[in-house]
N, C-alpha and C positions, 0 to 999 in steps of 0.2 A: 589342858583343854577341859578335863572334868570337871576342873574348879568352875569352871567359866558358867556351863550347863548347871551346876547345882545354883549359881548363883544369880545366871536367871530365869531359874523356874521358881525361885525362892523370889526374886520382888515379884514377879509376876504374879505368883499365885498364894503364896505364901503370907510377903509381907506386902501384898498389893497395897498399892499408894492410896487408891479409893474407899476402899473396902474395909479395909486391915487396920491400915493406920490414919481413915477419916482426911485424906487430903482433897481441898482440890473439890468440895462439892457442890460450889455452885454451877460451872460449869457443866458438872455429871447431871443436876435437875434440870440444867437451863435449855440443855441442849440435846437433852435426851426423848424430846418429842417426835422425835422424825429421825428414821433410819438414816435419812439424807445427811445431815446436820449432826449429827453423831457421830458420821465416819467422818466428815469435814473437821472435826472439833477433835478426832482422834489422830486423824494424820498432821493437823499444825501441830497437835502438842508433841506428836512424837519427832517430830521436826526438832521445834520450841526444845525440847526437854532435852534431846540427843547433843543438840549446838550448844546451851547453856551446860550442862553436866561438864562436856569437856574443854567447853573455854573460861570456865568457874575454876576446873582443878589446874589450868595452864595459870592462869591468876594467882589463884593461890600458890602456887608451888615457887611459881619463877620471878612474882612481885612483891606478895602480900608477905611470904613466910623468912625472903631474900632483906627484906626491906623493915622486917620489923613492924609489919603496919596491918597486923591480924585484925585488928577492933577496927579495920573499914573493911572490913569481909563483907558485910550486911548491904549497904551501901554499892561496895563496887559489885557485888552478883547483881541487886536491882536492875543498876544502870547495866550489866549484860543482857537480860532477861528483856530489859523494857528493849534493848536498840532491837534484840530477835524477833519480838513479836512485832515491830514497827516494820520491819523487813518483811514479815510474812503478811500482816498485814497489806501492805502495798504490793507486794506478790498476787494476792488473792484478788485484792481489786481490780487488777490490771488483765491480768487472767482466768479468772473463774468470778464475774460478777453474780452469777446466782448464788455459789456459796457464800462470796461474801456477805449478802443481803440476808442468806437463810441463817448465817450466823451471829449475824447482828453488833450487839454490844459485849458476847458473849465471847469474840475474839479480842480486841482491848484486854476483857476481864484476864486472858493468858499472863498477860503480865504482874497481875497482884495476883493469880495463880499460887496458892499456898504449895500447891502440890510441885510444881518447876522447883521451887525457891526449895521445897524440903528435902527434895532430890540431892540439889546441890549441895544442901548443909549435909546430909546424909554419905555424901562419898566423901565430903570432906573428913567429918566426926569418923566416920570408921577408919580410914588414912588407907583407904583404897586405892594401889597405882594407877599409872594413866588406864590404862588396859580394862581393870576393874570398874574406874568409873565409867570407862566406855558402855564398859555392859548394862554396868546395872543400871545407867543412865536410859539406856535403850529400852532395856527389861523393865523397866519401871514406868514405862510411857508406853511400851507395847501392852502391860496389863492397865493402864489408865485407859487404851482402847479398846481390848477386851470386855473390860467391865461397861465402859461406857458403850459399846455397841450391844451387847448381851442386853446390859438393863433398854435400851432403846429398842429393841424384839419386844421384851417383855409388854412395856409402853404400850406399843402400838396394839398390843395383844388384848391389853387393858380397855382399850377405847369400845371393842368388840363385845367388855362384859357389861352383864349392870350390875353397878357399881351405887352403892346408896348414897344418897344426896352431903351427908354431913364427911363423905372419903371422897369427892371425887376429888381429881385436878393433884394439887400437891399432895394431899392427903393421904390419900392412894400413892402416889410418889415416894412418898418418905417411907410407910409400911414396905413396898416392896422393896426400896434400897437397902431396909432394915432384916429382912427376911433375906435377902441376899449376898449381906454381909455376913450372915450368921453361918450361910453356907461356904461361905471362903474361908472360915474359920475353921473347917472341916480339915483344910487342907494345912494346919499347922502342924502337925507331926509329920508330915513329910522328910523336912531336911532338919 
């Protein structure tokens, strides 16, 4: 059980997806205007990322590694990833039409999602059991909503300063994601 805890406070905050290891950041700018839109965009992924982690390592484990057919790894995650977000998608439509509107194009974008996709290379490359991908599958999309809700405080915080002409909008954006990052890096000696 201790493994489990060191292992996800380490993607979380550690080797957070966002922050740490650069995944995943068009979404974290795209969607990080509105507190609203930032937890909508953190709960599909943790959705997205949780169902793709561990029907990636059932793939690999039971078809790809059974079968000899490791070099369609790349390929068969996509086509996981893309049916997940097409399900959450029509999820979201059906049921929560404001988010889906407030989220836009930037729900789509889940699926060429660098960060889903490196999740999944990520339990495989380390040969994480089921259990372990579960987690860090989890943990890894729990700190993708972390970071992305935090930086989306900040945001809206931003709006409140003056901010000079040649930083506003992304400018400012990328500065604070940058300053941000530098602070998660704090937390490397941890584990």
């Amino acid at each position: 059980m201790g493994d489990y805890i060191v292992l996800a406070i380490s993607c979380i905050l550690v080797k957070n997806i966002l922050l740490s290891q650069y995944l995943g950041n068009c979404p974290f700018l795209g969607t990080s205007k509105k507190m609203e839109t930032a937890v909508g965009m953190a709960m599909a992924v943790i959705f997205v990322l949780v169902l793709a982690g561990v029907i990636t390592w059932l793939v690999e484990a039971y078809i790809l590694k059974r079968f000899g057919l490791e070099y369609l790894r790349t390929i068969s995650f996509i086509l996981v990833i893309a049916s997940l977000v097409q399900f959450v998608e029509m999820f979201l439509k059906k049921s929560m039409p404001a988010l889906y509107a407030g989220l836009g194009i930037f729900l789509p974008l889940i699926t060429t999602n660098c960060a889903v996709m490196g999740v999944c290379l990520i339990n495989i490359n380390e040969e994480y059991t089921f259990m372990q991908s579960l987690v860090s599958s989890f943990a890894y999309a729990a700190g993708f909503g972390f970071a992305l809700i935090l930086f989306a405080g900040v945001r809206e915080r931003i709006l409140l300063a003056r901010v000079p002409k040649p930083l506003q909008d992304t400018s400012i954006g990328l500065v604070t994601a940058g300053m941000l990052s530098l602070a998660f890096f704090a937390f490397k000696g941890m584990v």
